[in-house]
MDTraj code that builds the backbone (N, CA, C; nanometers):
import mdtraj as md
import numpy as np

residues = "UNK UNK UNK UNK UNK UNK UNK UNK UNK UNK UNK UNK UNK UNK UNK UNK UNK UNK UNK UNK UNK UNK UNK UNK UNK UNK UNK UNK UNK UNK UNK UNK UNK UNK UNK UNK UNK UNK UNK UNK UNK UNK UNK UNK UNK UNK UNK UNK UNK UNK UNK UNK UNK UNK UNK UNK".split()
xyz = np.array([
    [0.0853, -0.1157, 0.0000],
    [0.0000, 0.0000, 0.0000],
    [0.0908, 0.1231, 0.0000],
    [0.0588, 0.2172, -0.0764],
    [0.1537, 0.3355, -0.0870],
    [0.1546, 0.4226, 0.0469],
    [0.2189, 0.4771, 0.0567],
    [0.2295, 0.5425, 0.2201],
    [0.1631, 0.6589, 0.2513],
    [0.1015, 0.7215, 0.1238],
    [0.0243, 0.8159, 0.1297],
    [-0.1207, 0.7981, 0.1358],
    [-0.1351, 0.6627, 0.0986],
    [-0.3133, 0.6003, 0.0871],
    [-0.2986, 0.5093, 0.2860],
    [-0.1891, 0.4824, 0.3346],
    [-0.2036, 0.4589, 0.4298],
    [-0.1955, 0.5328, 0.5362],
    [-0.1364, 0.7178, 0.5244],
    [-0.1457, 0.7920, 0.6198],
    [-0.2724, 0.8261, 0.5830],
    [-0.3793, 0.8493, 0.4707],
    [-0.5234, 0.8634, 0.4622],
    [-0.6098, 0.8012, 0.5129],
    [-0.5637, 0.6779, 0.5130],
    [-0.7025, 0.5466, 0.5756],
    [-0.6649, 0.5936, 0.7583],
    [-0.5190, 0.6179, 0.7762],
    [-0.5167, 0.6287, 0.9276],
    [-0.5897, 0.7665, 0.9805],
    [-0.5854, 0.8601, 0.9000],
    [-0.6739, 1.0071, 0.9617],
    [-0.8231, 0.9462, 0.9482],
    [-0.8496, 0.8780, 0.8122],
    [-1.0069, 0.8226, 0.8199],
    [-1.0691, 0.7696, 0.9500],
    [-0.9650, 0.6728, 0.9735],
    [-0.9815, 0.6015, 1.0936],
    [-0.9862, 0.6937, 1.2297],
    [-0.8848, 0.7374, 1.1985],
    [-0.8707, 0.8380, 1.3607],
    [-1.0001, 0.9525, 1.3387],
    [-1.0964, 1.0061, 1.2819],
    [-1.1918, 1.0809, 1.2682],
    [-1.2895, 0.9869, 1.2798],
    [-1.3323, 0.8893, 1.2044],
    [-1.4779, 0.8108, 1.2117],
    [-1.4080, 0.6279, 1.2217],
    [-1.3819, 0.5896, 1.3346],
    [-1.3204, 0.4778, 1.3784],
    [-1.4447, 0.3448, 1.3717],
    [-1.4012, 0.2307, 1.3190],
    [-1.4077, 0.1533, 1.2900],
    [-1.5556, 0.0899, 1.3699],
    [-1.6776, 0.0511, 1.2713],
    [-1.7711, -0.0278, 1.3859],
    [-1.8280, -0.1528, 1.3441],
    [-1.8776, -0.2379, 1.4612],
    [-1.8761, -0.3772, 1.4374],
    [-2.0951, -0.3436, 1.4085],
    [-2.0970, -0.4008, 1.2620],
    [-2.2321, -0.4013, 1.2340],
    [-2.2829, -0.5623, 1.1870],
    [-2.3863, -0.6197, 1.2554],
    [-2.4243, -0.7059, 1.1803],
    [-2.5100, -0.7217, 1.1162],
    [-2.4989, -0.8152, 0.9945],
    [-2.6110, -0.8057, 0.8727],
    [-2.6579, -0.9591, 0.8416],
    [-2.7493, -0.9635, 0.7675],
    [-2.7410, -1.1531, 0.6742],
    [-2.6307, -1.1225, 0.5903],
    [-2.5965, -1.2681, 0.5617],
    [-2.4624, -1.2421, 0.4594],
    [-2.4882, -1.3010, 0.3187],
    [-2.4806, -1.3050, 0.1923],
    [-2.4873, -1.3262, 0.0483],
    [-2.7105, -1.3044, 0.0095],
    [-2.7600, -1.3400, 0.1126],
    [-2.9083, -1.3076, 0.0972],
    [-2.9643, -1.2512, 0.2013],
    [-3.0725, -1.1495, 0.1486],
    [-3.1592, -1.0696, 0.2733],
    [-3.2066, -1.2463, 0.3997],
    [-3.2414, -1.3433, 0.3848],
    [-3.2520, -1.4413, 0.4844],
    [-3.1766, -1.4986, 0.5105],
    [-3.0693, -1.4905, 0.4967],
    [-2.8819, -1.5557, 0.4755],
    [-2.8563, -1.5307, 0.6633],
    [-2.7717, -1.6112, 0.7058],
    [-2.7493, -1.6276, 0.8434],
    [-2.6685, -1.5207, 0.8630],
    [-2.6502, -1.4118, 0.9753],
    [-2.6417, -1.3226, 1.0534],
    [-2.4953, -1.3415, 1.0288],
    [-2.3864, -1.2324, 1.0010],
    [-2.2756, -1.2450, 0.9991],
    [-2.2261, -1.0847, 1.0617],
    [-2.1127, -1.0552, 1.1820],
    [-2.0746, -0.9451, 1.2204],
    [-1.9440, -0.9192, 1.1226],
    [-1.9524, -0.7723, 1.1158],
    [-1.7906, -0.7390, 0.9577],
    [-1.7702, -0.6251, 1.0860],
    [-1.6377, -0.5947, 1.0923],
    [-1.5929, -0.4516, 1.0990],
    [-1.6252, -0.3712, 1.0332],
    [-1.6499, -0.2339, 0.9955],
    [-1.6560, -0.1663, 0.8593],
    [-1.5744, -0.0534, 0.8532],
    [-1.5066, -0.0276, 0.8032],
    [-1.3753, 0.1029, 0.8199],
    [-1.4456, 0.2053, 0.7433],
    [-1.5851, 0.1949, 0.6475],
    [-1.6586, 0.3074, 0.5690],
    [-1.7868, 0.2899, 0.6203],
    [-1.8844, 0.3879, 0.6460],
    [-2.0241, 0.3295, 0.6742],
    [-2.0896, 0.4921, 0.6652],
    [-2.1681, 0.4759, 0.6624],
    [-2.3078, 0.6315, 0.6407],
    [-2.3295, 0.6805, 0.7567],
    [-2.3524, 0.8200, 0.7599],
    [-2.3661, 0.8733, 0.8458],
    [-2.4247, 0.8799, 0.9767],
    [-2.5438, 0.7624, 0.9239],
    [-2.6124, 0.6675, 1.0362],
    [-2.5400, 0.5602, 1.0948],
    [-2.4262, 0.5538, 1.0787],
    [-2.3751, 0.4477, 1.1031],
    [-2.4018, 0.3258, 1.0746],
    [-2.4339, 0.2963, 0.9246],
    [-2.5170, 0.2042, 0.8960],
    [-2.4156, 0.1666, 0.7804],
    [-2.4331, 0.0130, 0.7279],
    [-2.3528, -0.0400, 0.6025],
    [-2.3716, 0.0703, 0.4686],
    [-2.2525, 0.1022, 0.3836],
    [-2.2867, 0.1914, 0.3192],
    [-2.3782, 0.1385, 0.2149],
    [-2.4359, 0.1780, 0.0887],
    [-2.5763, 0.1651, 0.0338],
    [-2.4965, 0.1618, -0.1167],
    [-2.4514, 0.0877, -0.1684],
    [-2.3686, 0.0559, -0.3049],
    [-2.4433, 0.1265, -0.3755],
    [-2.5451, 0.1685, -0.3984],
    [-2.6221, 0.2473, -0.4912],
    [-2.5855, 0.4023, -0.4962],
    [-2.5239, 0.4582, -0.3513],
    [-2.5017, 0.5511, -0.3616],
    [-2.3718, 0.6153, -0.3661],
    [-2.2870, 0.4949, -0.4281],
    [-2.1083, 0.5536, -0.4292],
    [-2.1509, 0.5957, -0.5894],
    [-2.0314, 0.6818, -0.5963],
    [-1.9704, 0.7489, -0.6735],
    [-2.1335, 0.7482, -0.7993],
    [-2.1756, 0.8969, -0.6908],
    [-2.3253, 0.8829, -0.8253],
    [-2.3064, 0.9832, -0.8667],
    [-2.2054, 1.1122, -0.8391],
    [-2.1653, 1.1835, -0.9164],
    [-2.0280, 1.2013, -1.0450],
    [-2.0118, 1.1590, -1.1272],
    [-1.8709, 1.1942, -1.1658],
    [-1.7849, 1.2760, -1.1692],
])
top = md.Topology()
chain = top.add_chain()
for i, resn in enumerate(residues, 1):
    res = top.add_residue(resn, chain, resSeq=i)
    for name in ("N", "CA", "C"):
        top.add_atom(name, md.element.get_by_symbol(name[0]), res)
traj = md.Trajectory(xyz[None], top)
């Protein structure tokens, strides 16, 4: 990892630090799986793939 994308992820981290969310995993009825998430929405919620990069 270049050292400049890893002093970035570390300020990311040190501003909005890391939370343990659990979800189903591969289907909405899929068995309960906990992830870390180092990105998540302002709700603190899994981010919403629909809404990355919807601007260019």
């Amino acid at each position: 990892m270049p050292e400049v994308v890893a002093h970035a992820l570390a300020r990311h981290i040190t501003q909005r630090p890391p939370i343990e969310i659990t979800l189903p995993w591969k289907t909405p009825d899929g068995l309960p799986v906990t992830a870390t998430l180092l990105f998540y929405s302002r709700e603190r919620k899994a981010l919403n793939r629909n809404y990355s990069n919807m601007y260019p």
